[in-house]
C-alpha positions, 0 to 999 in steps of 0.5 A: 500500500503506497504511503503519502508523503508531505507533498501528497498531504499539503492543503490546496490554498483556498480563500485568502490563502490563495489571494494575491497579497496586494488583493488581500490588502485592498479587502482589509482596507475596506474594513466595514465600510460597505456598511452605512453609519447609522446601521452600526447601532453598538458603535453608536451607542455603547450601552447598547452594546454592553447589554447586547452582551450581558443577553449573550453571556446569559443565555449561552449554554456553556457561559460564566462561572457559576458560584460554588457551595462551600 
């Protein structure tokens, strides 16, 4: 049975990976930008936010430390 070696085994290149540098960079430029101001509700108001997370933290499954009973 033939075994594989390293170069039967590399991972194609895909997403950025695959990208031309100079590509990748322009992407990262735009950073948000396709998306309008008043459409970014946390960065506008930081209260909303911080209670958007604290919703989060409560509800996930895995979430916080629970006290312990000593």
């Amino acid at each position: 049975m033939p075994t594989l070696d390293d170069d039967t085994r590399r991972k194609s290149r895909r997403g950025f990976a695959a990208m031309d540098p100079e590509r990748r960079r322009e992407i990262a430029r735009q950073g948000g930008s396709s998306v309008p101001s008043e459409k970014r509700s946390f960065a506008q108001n930081r209260d909303l936010a911080a209670n958007a997370g604290r919703k989060g933290g409560s509800i996930s499954r895995g979430g916080g430390r629970k006290p312990t009973v000593a």
